[in-house]
N, C-alpha and C positions, 0 to 999 in steps of 0.2 A: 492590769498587768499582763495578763494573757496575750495579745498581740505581739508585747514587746518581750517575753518569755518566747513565745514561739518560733519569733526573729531570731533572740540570744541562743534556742535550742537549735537552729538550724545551723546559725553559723558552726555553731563548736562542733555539731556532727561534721561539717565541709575542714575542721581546723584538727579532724581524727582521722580523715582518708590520708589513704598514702596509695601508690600504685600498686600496693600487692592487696588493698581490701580495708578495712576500720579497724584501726588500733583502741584498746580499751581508754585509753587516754590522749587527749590534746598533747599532754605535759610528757619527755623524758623522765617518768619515773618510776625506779623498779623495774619489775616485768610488766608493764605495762602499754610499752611502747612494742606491740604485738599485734598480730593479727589474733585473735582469739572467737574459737567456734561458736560458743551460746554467745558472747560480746559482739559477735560480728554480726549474727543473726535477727539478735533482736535490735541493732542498728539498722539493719537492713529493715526489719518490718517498717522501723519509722521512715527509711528512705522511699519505700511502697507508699508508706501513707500520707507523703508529702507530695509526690508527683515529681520532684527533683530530678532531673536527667541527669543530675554528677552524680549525687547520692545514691542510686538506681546503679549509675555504672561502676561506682565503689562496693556497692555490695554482689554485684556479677561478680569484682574482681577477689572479694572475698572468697563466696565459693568455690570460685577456680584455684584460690591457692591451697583452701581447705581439701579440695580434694586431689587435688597435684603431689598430696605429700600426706597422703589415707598410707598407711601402712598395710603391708599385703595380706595381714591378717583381719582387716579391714576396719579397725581403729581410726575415727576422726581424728586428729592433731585436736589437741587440748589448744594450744595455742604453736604461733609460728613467726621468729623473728628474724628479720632483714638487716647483716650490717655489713653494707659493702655484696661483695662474691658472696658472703658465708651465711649459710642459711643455718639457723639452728630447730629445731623441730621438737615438740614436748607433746607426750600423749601424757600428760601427768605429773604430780610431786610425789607426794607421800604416796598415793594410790590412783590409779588410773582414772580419768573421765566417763563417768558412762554417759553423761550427756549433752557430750561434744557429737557424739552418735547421731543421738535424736534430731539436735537440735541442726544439722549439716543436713537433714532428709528434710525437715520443713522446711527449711528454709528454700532450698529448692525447689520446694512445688510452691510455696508461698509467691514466689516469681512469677512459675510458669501461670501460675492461677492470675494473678493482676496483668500479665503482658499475653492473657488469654493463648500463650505457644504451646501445647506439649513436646514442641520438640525440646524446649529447655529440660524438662524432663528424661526425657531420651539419650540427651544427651550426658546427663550423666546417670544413667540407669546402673550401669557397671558399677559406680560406687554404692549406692545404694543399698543393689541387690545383694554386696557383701557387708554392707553394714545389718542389714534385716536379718542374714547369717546368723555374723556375731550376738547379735540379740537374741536369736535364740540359743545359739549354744550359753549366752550368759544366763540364761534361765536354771542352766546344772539340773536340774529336777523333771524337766521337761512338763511345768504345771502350768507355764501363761505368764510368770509375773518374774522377770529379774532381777535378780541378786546384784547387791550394789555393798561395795566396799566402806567403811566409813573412807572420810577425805573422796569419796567417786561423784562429785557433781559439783554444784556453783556454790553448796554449803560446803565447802570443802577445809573446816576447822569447827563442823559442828560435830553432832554428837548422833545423828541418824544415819542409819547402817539396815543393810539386810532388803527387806523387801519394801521400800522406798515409795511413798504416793505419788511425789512429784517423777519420779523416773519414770514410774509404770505410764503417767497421765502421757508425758512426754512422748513415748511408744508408742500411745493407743493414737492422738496426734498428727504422728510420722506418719502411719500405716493408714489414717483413714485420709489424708493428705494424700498420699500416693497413689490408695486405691481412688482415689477421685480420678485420673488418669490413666491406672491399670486396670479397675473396674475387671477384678479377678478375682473369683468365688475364693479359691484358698486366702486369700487376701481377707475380705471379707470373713470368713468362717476363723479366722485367727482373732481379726478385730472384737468378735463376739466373745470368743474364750478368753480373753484378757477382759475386754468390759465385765465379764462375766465371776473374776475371779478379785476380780475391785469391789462388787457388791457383795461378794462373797466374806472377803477378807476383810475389805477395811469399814463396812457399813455394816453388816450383816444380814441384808433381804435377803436369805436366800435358805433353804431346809439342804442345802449340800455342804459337805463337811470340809471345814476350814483348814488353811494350813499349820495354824496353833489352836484349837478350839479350847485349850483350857486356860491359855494365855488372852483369847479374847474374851471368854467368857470374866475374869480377874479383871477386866479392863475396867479402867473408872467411867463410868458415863458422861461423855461431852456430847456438846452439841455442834461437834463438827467432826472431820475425817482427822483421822492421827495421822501421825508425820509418815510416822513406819513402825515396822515389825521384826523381829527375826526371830531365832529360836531360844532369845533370853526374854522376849516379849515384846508389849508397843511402847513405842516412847506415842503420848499422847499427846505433845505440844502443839497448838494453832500453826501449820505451815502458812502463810499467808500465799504464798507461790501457787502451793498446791490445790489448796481450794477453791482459789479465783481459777485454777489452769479447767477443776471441777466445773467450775458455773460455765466456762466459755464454749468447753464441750457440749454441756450441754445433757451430761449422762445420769442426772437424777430424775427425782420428782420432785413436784410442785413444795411437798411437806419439807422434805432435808432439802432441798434451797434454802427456803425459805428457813431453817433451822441456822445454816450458814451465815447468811446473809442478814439476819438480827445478832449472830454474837456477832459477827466484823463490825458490824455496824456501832455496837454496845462499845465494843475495843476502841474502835478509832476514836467516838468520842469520847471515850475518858483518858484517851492521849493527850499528853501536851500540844503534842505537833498535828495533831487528827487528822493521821494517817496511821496506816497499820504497822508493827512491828512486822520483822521477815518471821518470827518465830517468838512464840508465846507460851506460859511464861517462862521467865531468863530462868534458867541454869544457876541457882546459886549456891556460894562454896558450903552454905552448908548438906548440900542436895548430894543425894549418893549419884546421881550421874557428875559432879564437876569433876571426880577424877578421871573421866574419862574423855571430857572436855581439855582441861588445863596442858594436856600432853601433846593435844591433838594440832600441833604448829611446831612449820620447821625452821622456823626464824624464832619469832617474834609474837608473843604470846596478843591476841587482839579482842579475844570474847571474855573481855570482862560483862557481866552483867549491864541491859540493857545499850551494849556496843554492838557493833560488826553481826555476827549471824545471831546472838545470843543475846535478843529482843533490842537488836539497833533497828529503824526504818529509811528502809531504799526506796527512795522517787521510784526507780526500777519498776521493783516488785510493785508498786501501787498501783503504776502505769498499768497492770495486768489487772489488780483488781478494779479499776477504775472503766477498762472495756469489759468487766464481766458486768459490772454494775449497769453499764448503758446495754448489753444485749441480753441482760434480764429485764430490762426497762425503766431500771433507776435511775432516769438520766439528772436529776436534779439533784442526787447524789454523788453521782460520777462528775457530775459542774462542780459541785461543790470540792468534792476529793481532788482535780485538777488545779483549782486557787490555793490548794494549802500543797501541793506538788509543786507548784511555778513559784509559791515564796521560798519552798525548801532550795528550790534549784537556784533561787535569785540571789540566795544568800552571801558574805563579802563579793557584793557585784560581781553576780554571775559566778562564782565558782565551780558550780557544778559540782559537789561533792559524793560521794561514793554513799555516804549512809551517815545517820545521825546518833545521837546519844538522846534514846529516846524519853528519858526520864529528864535529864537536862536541855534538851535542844540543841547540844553542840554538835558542830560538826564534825564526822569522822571517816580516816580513810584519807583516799586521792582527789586530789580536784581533776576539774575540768574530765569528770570521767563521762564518757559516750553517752553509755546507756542509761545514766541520769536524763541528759537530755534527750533521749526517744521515749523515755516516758510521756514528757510534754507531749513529743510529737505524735507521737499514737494515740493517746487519749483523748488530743484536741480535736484530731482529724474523723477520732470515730465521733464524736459528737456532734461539731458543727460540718463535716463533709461526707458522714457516713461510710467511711471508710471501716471495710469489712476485712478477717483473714478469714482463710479457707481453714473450718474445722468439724467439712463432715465430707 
């Protein structure tokens, strides 16, 4: 199946360009016929790791519109739609994106790194340097690590708030991304104090004093990184996102790797689908966090247990843990994780679906959505063509 998956992935990413960049969806549905900042990004990395010259030039044209319409206080567009003349522009629903931010800085040097130019770089340095702003004034405290909204990221009907893993990872990312280019001590001596306040915070290596030390100390003992923290404490749920974004970086050691990468491991295979949930374990009504869950949507209620963020499984997110698996060197695992990704993706011929119902196998959500199919194509491409991103 592989082959003919990575066929079926390519076309639908070429069947999601539009001339302003990759819409979240093939299909007219919803908000989803958009240009969208993390959706367009990590289209873009599978368009990098395909070699595709439309694909390549649909994701140039993404960044160009994501940052044609940054707002002056230097906010990504969450998303950005075309109809006719009339442009509409969203940094947000219930709460603002924080990492529409991030995810517009990688993705920019992600380019200039594969078409070896720093001028792509350069050329939009101006956005940038006020997004790197923003991120620190987002910090309010001035300690290294960003404060993030509940609804502020691609979880954005889940139930994590405050000082956020995957946001922070995201940051650290941007900044060491950049500084590959800007190769700037402040640059550099920033990257250190955020890596610095992650082992602090969310691992605990460290004899410096934490930003909840008595909330961490109450913490129940897993065997991986909690989602987030604030000053009501950690929600300790499995991020799947975040831990994989963990190994890719690259910022542990050998011991908690290796602590991760046996519970994933454990997880997937007592899945149905053997793949990872985005988020483990679900949220249930009788769990004193579901009230905080159940509210958190401005439609349409969608995190039932084991659905959408609250323990459904995205081809997506896999696609991430499946290149951490090959650049820790599990690559027989990452093969393996790939085959149960291209049956997810294959499913009512080729649909492409958004995420599954991971206790049942159904499918849920949008079809034909993008970033389904750059899972395929990223994780194919790291294995059999060795296709690298830049994350140091």
């Amino acid at each position: 199946m592989s082959s003919n998956a990575y066929i079926e992935s390519i076309n639908l990413l070429k069947k999601a360009s539009s001339p302003e960049g990759f819409l979240a969806s093939a299909l007219d549905i919803s908000n989803y016929k958009r240009v969208w900042a993390r959706d367009g990004v990590i289209c873009g990395l599978a368009a990098l790791a395909s070699g595709d010259e439309q694909l390549i030039d649909t994701f140039e044209q993404t960044l160009k519109t994501l940052a044609s319409h940054q707002h002056g206080m230097g906010t990504i567009p969450s998303n950005v739609a075309f109809n006719g003349k009339e442009v509409e522009v969203s940094y947000g629903g219930l709460a603002g994106r924080v990492d529409a931010v991030t995810w517009f800085i990688i993705g920019v040097c992600q380019l200039a790194y594969y078409k070896k130019d720093a001028s792509v770089v350069n050329q939009y340095k101006s956005h940038i340097e006020k997004c790197l702003a923003l991120l620190n004034a987002w910090e309010f405290n001035n300690k290294h690590l960003i404060y993030v909204p509940l609804s502020g990221n691609w979880a954005d009907e889940y139930i994590t708030d405050g000082y956020v893993l995957y946001d922070q990872l995201l940051r650290l990312w941007a900044l060491k991304s950049y500084n590959h280019f800007e190769n700037r001590d402040e640059i550099t001596h920033k990257i250190n104090q955020i890596q610095d306040q992650i082992h602090v915070n969310f691992i605990g290596q460290s004899t410096k004093e934490k930003f909840h030390p008595r909330a961490f100390e109450a913490m129940e003992k897993i065997s991986h990184l909690p989602a987030s923290f604030s000053p009501s404490g950690y929600k300790t749920q499995f991020d799947a996102f975040a831990n994989s974004l963990f190994l890719l970086l690259n910022i542990g050691d050998s011991e908690l790797d290796g602590k991760i990468f046996s519970y994933s491991q454990q997880l997937l295979k007592d899945s149905k689908l053997k793949v990872l949930p985005a988020f483990w374990p679900p949220v249930m009504e009788q769990d004193e966090e579901w009230s905080l869950l159940k509210d958190n949507c401005k439609y349409e209620f969608r995190n039932f247990p084991f659905e959408f963020h609250n323990g459904g499984s995205w081809p997506m997110v896999n696609g991430f843990y499946g290149m951490a698996l090959s650049y820790q060197g599990y690559k027989a695992e990452a093969q393996n994780l790939l085959e149960h990704i291209d049956f997810l993706n294959a499913q009512k011929e080729f649909s492409f679906y958004e995420n599954f119902n991971t206790k049942t196998g159904e499918p849920i959500g949008v079809p034909k959505c993008a970033w389904s199919a750059a899972a395929t194509v990223m994780l194919r491409q790291t294995l059999n063509n060795k296709f690298k991103i830049l994350v140091n």
